[in-house]
C-alpha positions in Angstrom: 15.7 18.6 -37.7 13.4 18.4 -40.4 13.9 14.8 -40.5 13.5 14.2 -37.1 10.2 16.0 -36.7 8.6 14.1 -40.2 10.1 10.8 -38.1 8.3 11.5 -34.7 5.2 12.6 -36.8 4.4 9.2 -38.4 5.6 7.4 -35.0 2.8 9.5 -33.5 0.3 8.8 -36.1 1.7 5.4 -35.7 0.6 5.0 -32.0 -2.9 6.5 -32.8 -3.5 4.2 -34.7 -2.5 1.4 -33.0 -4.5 2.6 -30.3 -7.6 2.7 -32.8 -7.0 -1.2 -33.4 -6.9 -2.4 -30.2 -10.3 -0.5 -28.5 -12.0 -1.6 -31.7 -14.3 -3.7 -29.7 -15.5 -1.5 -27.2 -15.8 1.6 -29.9 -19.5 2.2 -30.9 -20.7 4.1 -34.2 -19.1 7.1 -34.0 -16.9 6.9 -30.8 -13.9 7.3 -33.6 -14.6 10.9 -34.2 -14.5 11.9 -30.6 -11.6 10.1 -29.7 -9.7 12.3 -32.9 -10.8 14.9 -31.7 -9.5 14.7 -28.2 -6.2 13.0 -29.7 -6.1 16.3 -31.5 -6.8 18.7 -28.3 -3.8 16.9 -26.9 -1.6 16.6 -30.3 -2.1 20.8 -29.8 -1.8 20.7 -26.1 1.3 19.2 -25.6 3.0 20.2 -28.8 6.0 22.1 -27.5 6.5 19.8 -24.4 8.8 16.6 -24.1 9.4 14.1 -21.5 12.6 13.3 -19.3 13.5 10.7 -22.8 13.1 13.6 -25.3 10.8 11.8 -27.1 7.6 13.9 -27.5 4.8 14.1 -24.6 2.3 13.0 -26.7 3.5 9.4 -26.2 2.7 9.7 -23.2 -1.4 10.0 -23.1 -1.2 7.8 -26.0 0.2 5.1 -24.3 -2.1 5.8 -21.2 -5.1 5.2 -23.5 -3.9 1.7 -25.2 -3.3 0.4 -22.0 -6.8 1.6 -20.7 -8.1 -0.2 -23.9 -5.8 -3.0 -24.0 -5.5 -4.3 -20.9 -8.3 -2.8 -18.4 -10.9 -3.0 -21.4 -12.3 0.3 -21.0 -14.2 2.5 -23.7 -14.2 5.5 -25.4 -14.8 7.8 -22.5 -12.1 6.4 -20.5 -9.9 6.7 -23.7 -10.7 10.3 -24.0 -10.2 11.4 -21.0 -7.0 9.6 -20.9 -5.7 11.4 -23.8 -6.8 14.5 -22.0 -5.8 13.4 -18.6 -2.7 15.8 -18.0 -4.0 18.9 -20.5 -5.3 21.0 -17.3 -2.8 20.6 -15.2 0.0 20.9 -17.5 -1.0 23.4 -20.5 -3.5 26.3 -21.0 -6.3 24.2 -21.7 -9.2 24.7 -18.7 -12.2 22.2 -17.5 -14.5 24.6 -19.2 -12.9 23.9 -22.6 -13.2 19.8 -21.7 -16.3 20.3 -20.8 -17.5 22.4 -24.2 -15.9 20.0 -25.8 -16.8 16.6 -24.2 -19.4 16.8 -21.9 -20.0 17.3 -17.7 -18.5 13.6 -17.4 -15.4 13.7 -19.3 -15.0 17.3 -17.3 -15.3 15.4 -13.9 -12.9 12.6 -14.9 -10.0 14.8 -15.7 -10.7 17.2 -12.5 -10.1 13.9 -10.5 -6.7 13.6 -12.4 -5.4 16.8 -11.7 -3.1 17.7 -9.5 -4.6 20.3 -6.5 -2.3 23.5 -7.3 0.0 25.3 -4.1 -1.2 22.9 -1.3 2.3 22.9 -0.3 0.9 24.8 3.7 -0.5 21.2 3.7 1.3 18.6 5.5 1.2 16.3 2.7 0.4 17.8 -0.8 1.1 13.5 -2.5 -2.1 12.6 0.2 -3.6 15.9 -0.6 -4.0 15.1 -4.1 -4.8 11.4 -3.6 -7.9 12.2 -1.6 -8.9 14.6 -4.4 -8.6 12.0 -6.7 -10.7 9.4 -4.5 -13.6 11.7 -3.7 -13.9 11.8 -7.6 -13.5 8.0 -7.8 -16.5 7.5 -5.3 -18.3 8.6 -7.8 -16.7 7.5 -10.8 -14.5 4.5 -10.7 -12.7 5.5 -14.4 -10.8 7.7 -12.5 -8.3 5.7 -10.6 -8.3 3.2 -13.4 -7.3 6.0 -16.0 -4.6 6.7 -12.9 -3.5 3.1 -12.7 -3.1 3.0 -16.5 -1.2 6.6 -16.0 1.5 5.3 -13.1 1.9 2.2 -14.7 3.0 3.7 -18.3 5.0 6.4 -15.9 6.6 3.2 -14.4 7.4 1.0 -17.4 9.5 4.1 -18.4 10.8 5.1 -14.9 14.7 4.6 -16.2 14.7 8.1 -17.5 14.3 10.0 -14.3 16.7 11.4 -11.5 17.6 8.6 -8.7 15.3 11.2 -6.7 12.3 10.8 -8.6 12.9 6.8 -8.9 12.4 6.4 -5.4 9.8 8.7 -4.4 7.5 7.3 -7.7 8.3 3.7 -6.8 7.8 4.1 -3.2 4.8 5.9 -3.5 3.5 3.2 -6.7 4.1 0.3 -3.7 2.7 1.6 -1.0 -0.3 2.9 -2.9 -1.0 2.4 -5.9 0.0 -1.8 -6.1 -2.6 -2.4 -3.1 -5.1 -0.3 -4.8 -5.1 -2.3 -8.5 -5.2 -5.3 -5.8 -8.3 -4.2 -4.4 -9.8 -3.5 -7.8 -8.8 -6.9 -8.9 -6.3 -5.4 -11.7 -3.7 -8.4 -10.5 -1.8 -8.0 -13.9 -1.2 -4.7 -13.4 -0.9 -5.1 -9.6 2.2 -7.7 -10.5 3.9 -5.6 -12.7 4.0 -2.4 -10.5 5.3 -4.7 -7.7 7.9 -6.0 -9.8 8.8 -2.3 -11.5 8.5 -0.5 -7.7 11.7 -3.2 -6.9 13.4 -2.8 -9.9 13.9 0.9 -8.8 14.3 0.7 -4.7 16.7 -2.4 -4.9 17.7 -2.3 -8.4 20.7 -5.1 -7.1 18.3 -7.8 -5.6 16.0 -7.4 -8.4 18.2 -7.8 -10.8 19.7 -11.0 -8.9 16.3 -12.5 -8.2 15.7 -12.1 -12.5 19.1 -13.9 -12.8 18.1 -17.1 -10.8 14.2 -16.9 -12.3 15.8 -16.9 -15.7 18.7 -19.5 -15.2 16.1 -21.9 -13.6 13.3 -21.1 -15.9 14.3 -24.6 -18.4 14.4 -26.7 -15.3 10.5 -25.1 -14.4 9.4 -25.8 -18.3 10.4 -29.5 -17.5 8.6 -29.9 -14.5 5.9 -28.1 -15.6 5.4 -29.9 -18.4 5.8 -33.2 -16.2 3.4 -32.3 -13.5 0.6 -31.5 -16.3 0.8 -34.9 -18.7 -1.2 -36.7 -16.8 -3.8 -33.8 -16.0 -4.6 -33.6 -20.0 -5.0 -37.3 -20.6 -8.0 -37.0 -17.6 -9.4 -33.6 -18.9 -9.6 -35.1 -22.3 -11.9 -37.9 -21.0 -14.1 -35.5 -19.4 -14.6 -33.7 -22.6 -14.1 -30.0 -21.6 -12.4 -27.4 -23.7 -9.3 -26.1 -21.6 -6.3 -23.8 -21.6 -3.6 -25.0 -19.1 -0.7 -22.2 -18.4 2.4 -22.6 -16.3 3.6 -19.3 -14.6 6.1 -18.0 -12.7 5.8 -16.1 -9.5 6.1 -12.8 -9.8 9.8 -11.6 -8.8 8.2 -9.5 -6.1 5.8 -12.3 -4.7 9.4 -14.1 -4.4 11.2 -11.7 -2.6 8.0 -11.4 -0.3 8.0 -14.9 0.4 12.1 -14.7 1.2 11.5 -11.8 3.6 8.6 -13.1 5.7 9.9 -16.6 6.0 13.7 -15.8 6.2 14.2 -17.8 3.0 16.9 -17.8 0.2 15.7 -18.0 -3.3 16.3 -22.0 -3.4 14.0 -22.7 -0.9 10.8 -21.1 -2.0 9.4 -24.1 -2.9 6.5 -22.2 -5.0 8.3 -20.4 -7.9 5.5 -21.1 -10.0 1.9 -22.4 -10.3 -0.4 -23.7 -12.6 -3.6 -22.6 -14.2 -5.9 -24.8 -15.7 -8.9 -22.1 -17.3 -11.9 -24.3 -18.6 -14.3 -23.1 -21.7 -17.5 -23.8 -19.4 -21.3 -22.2 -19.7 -22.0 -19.7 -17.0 -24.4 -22.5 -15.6 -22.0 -25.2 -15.4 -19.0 -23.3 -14.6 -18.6 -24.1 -11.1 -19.7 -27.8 -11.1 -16.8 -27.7 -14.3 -14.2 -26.7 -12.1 -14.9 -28.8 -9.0 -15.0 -31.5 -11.2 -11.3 -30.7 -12.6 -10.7 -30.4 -8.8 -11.6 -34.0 -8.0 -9.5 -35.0 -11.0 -6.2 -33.1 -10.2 -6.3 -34.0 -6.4 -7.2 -37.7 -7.6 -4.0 -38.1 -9.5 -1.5 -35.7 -6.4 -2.4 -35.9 -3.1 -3.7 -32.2 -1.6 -2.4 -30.0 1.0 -6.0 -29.6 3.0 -4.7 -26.4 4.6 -4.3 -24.6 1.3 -7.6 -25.3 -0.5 -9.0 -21.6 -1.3 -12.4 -21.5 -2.5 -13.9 -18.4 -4.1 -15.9 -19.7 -6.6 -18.9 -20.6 -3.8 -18.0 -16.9 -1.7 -15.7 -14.5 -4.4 -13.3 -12.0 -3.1 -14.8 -8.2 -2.6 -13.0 -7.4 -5.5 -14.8 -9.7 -7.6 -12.3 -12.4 -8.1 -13.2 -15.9 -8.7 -11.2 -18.7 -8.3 -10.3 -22.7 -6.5 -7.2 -22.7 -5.7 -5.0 -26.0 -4.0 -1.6 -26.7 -3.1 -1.1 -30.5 -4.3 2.1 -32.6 -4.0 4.1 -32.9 -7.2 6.6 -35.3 -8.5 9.9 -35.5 -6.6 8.5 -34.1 -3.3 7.7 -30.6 -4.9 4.6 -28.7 -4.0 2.5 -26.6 -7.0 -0.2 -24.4 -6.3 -2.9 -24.9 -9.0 -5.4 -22.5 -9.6 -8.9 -23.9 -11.1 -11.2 -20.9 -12.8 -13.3 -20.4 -16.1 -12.5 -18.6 -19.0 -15.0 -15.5 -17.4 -13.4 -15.8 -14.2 -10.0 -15.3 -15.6 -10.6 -12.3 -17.4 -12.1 -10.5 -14.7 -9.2 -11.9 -12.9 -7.1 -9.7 -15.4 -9.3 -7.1 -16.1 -11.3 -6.6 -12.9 -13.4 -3.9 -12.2 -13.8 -3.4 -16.3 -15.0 -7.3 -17.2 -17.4 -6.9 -14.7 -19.5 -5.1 -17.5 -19.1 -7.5 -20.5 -20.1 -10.4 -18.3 -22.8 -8.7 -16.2 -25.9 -10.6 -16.8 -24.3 -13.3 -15.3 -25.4 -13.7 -11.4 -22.0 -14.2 -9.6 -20.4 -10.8 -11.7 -24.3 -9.2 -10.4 -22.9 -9.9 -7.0 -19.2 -8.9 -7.4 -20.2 -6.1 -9.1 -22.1 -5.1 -6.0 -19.5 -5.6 -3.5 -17.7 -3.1 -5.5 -20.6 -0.5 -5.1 -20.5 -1.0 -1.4 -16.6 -0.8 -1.3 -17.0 3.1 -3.3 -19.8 3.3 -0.7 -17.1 3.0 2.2 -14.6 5.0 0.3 -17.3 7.8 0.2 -18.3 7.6 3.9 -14.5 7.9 4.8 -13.8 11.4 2.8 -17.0 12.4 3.7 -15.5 12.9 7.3 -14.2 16.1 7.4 -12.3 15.6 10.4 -9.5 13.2 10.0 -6.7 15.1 7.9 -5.2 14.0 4.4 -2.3 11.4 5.8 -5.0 10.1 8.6 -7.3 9.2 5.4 -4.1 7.8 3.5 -3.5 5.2 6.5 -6.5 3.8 7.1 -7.7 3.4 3.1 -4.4 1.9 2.9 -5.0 -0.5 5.6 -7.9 -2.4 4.3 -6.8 -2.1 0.4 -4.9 -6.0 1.4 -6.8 -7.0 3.9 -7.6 -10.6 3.7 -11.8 -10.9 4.5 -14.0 -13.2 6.8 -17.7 -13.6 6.3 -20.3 -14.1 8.8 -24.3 -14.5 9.0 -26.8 -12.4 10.6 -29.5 -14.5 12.4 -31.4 -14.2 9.3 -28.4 -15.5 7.3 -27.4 -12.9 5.8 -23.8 -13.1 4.3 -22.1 -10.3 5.2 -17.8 -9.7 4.4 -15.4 -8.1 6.5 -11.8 -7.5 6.9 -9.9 -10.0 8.9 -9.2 -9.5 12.7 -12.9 -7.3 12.3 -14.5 -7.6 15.7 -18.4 -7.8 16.7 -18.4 -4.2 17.1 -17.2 -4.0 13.4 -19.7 -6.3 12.4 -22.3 -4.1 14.4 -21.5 -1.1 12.3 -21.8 -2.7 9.4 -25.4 -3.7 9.7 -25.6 -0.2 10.3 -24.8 3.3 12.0 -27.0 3.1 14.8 -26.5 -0.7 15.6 -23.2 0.1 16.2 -23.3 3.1 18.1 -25.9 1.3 20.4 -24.6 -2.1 20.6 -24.0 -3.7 24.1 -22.8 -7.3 23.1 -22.9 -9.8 20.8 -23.8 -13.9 20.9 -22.1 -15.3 18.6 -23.0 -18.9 17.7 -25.3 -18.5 20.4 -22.8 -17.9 22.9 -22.2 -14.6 25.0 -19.0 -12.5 23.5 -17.4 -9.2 24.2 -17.1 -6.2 21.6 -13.7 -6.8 21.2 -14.4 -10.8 19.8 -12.6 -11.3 16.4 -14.9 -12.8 14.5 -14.2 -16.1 12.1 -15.1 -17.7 9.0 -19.0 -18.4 9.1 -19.9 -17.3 12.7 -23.8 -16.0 13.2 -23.9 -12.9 14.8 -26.2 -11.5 16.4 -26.3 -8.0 18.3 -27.6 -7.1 21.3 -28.5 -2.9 21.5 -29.2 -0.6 24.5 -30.7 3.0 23.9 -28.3 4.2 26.6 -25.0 2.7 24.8 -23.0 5.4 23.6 -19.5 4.7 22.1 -16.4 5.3 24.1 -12.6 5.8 23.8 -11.6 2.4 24.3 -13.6 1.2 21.8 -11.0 2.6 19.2 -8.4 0.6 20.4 -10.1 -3.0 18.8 -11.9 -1.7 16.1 -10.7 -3.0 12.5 -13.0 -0.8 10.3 -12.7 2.3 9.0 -16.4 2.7 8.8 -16.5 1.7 12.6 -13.5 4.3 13.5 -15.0 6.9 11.7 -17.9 7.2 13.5 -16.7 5.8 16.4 -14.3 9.3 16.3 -17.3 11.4 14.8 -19.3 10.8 17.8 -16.9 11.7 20.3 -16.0 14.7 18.8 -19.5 15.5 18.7 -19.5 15.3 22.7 -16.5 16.6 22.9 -17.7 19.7 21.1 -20.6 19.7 23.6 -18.5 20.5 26.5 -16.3 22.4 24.6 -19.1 24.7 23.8 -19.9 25.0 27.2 -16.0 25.5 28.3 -15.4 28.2 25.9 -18.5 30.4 27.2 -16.7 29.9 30.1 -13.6 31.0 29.4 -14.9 33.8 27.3 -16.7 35.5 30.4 -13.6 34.9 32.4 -11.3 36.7 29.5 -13.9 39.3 29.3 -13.8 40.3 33.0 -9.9 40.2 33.1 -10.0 42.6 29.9 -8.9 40.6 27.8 -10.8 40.0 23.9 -11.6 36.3 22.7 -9.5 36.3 19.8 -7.5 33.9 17.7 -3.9 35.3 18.8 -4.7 35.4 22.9 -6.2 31.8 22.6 -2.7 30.6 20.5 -0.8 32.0 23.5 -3.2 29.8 25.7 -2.7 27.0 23.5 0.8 27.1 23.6 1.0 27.5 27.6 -1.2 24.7 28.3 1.0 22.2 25.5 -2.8 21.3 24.0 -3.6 20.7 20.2 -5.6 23.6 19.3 -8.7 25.6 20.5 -11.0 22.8 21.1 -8.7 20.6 23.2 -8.3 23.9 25.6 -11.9 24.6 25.8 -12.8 21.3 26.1 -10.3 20.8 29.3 -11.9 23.8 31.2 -15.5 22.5 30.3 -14.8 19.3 31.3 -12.8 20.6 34.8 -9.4 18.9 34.1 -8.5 22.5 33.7 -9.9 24.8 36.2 -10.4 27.8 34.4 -10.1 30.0 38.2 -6.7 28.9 38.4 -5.5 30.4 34.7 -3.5 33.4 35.0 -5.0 35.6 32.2 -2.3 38.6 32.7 0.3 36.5 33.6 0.2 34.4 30.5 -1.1 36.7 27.9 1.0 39.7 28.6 4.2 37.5 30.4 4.5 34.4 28.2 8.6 34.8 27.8 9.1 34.9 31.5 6.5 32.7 32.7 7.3 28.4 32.7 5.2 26.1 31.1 3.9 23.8 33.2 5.3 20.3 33.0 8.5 21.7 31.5 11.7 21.8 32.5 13.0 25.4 33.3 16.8 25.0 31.6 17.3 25.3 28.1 18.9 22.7 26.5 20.7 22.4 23.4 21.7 19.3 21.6 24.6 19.3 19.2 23.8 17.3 16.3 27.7 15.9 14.3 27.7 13.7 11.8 28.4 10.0 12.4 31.0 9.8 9.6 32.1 11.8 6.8 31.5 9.0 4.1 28.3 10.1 3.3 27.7 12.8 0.9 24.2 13.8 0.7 22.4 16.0 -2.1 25.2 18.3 -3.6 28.4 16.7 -2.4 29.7 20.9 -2.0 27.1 21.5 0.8 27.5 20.2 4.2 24.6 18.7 5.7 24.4 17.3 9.5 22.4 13.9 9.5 21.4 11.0 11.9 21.0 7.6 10.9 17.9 6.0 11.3 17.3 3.8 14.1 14.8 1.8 12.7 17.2 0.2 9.5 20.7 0.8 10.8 22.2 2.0 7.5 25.7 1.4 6.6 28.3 1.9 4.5 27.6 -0.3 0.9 23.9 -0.3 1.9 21.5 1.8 -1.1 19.9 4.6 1.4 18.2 8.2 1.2 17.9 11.1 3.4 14.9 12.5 4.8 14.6 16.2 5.7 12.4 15.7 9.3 10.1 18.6 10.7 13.0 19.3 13.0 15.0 20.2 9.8 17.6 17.5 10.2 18.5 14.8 7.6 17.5 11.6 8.6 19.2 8.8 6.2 17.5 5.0 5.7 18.1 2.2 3.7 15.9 2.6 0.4 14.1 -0.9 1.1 13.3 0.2 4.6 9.3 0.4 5.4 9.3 3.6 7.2 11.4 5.3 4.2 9.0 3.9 1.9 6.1 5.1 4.3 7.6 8.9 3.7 8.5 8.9 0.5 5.3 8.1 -0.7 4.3 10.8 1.6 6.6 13.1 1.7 8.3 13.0 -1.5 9.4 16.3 -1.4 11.7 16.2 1.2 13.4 13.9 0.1 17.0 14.4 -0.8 20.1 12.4 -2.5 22.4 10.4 -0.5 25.1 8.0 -1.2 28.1 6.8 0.9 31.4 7.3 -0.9 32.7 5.1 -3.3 36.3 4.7 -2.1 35.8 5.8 1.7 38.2 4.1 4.2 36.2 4.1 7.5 37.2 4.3 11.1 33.9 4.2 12.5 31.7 1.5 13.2 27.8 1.2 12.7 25.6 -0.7 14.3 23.8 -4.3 12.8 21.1 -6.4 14.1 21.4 -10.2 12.9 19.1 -13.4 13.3 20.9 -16.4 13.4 18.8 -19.6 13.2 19.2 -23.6 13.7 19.4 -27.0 15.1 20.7 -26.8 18.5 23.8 -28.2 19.4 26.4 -28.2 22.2 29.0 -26.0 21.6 26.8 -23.9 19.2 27.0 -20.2 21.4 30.6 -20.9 21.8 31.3 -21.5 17.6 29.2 -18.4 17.5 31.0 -15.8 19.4 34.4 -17.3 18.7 33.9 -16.6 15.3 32.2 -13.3 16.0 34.9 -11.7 18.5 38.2 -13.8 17.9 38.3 -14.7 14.0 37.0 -11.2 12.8 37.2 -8.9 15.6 33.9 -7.8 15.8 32.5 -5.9 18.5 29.4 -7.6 20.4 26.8 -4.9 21.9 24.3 -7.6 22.7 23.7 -11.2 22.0 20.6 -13.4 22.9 19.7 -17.1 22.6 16.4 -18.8 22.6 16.5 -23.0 22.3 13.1 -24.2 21.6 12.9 -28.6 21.1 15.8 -28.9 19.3 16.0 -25.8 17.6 17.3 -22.3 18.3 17.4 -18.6 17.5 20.1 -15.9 18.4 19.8 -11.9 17.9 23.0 -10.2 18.0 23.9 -6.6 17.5 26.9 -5.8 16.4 29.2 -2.9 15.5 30.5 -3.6 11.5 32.3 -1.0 9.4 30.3 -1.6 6.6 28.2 -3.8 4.2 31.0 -6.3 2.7 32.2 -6.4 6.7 28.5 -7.7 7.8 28.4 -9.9 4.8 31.9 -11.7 5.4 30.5 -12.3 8.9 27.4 -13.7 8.0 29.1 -16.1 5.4 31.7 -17.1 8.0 28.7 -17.8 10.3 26.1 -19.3 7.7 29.4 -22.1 7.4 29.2 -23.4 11.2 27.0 -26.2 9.6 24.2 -27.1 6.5 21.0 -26.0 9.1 22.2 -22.5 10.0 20.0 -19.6 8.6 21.8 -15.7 9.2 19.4 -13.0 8.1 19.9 -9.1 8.8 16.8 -8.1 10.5 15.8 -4.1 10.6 13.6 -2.5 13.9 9.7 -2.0 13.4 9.2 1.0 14.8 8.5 4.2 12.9 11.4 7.0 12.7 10.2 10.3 11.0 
């Protein structure tokens, strides 16, 4: 034992100093002592605790640090409070004590890291805690980089937790935390959370896609090296220092592209692309890389609808980049991205290279369009009213967006997510505009609110003093700046009448004899099947509830006997069994009653989890399903274990939604069914065919017994002939 601990001792000593070496060049004259110290607070800290590995927890914050160093490029404030980052939440130490010890900043940091305590009563304690975290963000954007730099070390070593735990961290880490490095321009770290979130939901396709990436990665280095030969003998005659690196796609950029195209892995074309990073003056840069532009698409012809250009307007998050799709040797298309050495490290290190390169204009500029984007972020936690898993969806829904830009009339660029509308762009200029605008021309032509707007359309919008926003005008909105006080200003109208609806009902209570308090308005509530106070009062203010017509005595002193209106007066009572018994679910002794979710059609073979639902039951998807991600990173504590039996002989069926695609021919429905119902005996509940010049799709839903049954069919059916495409295909819509 004695041993061991001397052993773990000079491994931790090790790290530390490893750590030392590699923020050396963002450490200032005495940034070395503070960083001890805090290594030393957390040495202390954590000295009796261990991770899920055994190995010892200081490892952890360690390893948070180096890659907050390393690979983000932050300094020794970000270091320190990334040693510290789980002391507060996990041992004795308080925010007082980092805030004797470090200072206010260092104190607000690691607040934003911790964890709010019993917020369980919530409806989502995960979205609970990530709006905490965000509203310190706003103000401090170390936080979610010290978090990214946290999940991603909690990622890389993932393999050491329950099958639980693996799915609700890597469900949460892609639904969250991948888009948010995106947004921040932290694509290397975006990549590998992608890549790790797979590893752990579909451990099998993952490992499968790293198979073929690996036994085709010689034939790649070829090509590669093919494709870039005559590139250098060009470059070398224009007498610019260059770096040219081949890459592969990341495996879950692959496994994208083979989902939303219906693709196997041999036919995405783009398994790699190629990245030529030039040595170039901040004053030449861009002329540098158009000019390697000219050269490349000089030697392979271009693909004009895949030129990207964000060198001349960068990306929100700062990135800058020219990016074409040109036609290689032997027919093969290769994406090649054009950027200087500048541009590729912010590329890498986003938010962070912003600072060593920020005398230069274009990073001024990026830099700011990160200010307004923590503006945004503020303005949307700022609204009080929208609850925790409200706030989760719509920050969530612009963290990919792809962006348009449009001019005022005075030309002024302004950016906005795409399928943003004139009413978006209305709010964006600024509060008021929004609220009071009418219309909008749009290259001098009359449009509605609702118009999308498109790449470099000039807007400009026309404002009434008597406009006031409506209902409707949720419905096209893109923005969550625009919804948010779209919402805020109907609930302050709403809250008018209400006000006026409640008096109302107040005098009526007090003359039946009844007091104005919270339990007699629940029982209200409840009768009338509204949301909560405000809905009620607002109804009678409004007049959609006449308030002569309520029963007081009836309702407050009769609720059991008296019906609900709109209700059906029989009881009804649904008996829920269990579609099969191969499923054993959480502790294999306890028997649980569960439904299979609609929206993924699990079956037997397939990886899936259960879901416990506010009605109590389990609800079981596939692990790769959308909606189970959606809850898991949710709702990850009510999750729960599942698994269908390893050797279970079923008699059931379960039902599977195919798309089978084509060149039409005659004969082709016939092949189709006959192989369907006659060669396997499989039961048809629906089949559809759609012929389209030569071309056709089917969707057919069938009753299997289990995975390797589906799979045989599709195989059998993927053989009619060379052209023929068979994909299972899930159900969008949400299940919780």
């Amino acid at each position: 034992m004695k041993n061991e601990n001397l052993s773990e001792n000079k491994e931790i000593v090790n790290k530390y100093r490893q750590l030392l070496r590699v923020s050396k060049w963002s450490r200032e004259k005495g940034d070395v002592i503070i960083i001890r110290k805090a290594f030393e607070m957390a040495m202390e800290s954590h000295s009796q605790m261990r991770r899920k590995s055994g190995e010892p927890y200081i490892y952890h914050p360690i390893a948070v640090a180096r890659i907050a160093a390393e690979e983000i490029g932050l300094g020794t404030t970000s270091i320190v409070c990334a040693l510290l980052h789980d002391v507060v939440e996990d041992t004795d130490v308080t925010l007082d004590d980092i805030r004797e010890e470090f200072g206010d900043k260092e104190a607000n940091i690691i607040d934003g890291l911790t964890k709010i305590s019993g917020v369980y009563d919530t409806h989502s304690p995960q979205a609970e805690n990530f709006r905490k975290m965000l509203l310190t963000m706003a103000n401090d954007v170390r936080v979610i980089l010290i978090k990214l730099c946290d999940r991603l070390h909690n990622m890389r070593t993932l393999e050491h937790m329950s099958d639980k735990g693996q799915l609700k961290i890597a469900s949460e880490t892609n639904f969250i935390y991948a888009p948010l490095a995106h947004r921040l321009g932290l694509y290397a770290i975006k990549t590998e959370l992608e890549d790790l979130s797979l590893k752990y939901t579909q451990p099998a396709l993952y490992q499968d896609l790293k198979h073929q990436l690996n036994a085709t990665k010689e034939q790649r280095n070829r090509y590669i090296r093919s494709f870039i030969k005559p590139i250098k003998v060009e470059l070398e005659e224009l007498g610019v220092n260059y770096e040219i690196k081949g890459r592969p796609k990341s495996i879950y950029s692959i496994y994208s592209k083979m989902i939303s195209k219906k693709l196997e892995f041999e036919d995405v074309y783009d398994l790699f692309a190629i990245r030529v990073i030039l040595d170039s003056e901040p004053e030449d840069e861009k002329m540098d890389c158009w000019n390697v532009y000219s050269i490349i698409t000089g030697i392979f012809k271009p693909n004009p609808e895949r030129l990207r250009d964000w060198i001349s307007i960068p990306k929100s998050n700062g990135y800058e980049s020219l990016h074409t799709t040109v036609m290689g040797p032997k027919g093969q298309w290769v994406e090649v991205q054009i950027r200087s050495k500048r541009m590729d490290a912010i590329a890498e290190k986003g938010y962070a290279a912003h600072w060593k390169y920020k005398q230069h204009k274009n990073t001024q500029e990026s830099s700011n369009s990160l200010d307004n984007w923590l503006k945004q972020i503020r303005e949307i936690i700022e609204n009080q009213e929208s609850n925790a898993l409200d706030f989760l969806d719509e920050f969530k829904m612009n963290l990919y967006a792809k962006e348009v830009f449009a001019f005022t009339p005075k030309g002024l660029l302004k950016k906005l997510p795409k399928g943003s509308t004139s009413l978006d762009f209305a709010f964006d200029i600024h509060t008021e505009v929004g609220a009071k605008c009418l219309g909008a021309k749009v290259n001098g032509k009359l449009v509605p609110l609702s118009y999308e707007i498109q790449n470099g359309d000039q807007v400009e919008i026309l404002t009434s003093a008597k406009q006031k926003p409506n209902k409707d005008w949720l419905s096209f909105v893109k923005t969550s700046k625009a919804k948010n006080k779209i919402k805020q200003s109907l609930k302050d109208e709403k809250r008018a009448v209400a006000s006026i609806g409640k008096e109302s009902l107040s005098r009526k209570m007090k003359n039946s004899g009844f007091e104005y308090t919270t339990q007699n308005l629940n029982k209200l509530v409840r009768f009338f099947d509204v949301d909560d106070e405000l809905e009620l009062n607002y109804k009678i203010g409004s007049g959609t509830l006449d308030k002569e017509k309520i029963k007081l005595h009836d309702i407050l002193i009769e609720t059991k006997s008296v019906h609900k209106p709109g209700t059906d007066r029989r009881e009804t009572k649904t008996e829920k069994t269990n579609p099969s018994k191969e499923l054993i679910i959480g502790d294999a002794s306890i028997n649980f009653d569960y439904v299979l979710a609609a929206c993924c059609n699990p079956i037997p073979g397939d990886q899936v989890v259960g879901f416990i639902t506010v009605g109590g039951e389990v609800k079981i998807h596939q692990t790769n399903c959308k909606n189970a991600q959606n809850l898991m990173s949710k709702y990850g504590y009510r999750i729960i274990k599942a698994r269908w039996a390893d050797q279970a002989i079923s008699t059931e069926y379960f039902e599977a939604t195919i798309e089978i695609t084509g060149i039409d021919s005659l004969g082709l429905v016939s092949k189709v069914t006959d192989i369907i119902s006659k060669q396997l005996k499989v039961n048809m509940k629906s089949i559809s065919f759609e012929s389209l010049d030569g071309t056709f799709v089917g969707k057919l839903k069938l009753n299997v017994s289990d995975k390797h049954h589906l799979e045989q069919l599709m195989s059998e059916l993927s053989g009619i002939d060379q052209y023929i495409k068979v994909n299972r295909v899930a159900l969008e819509h949400d299940t919780n």
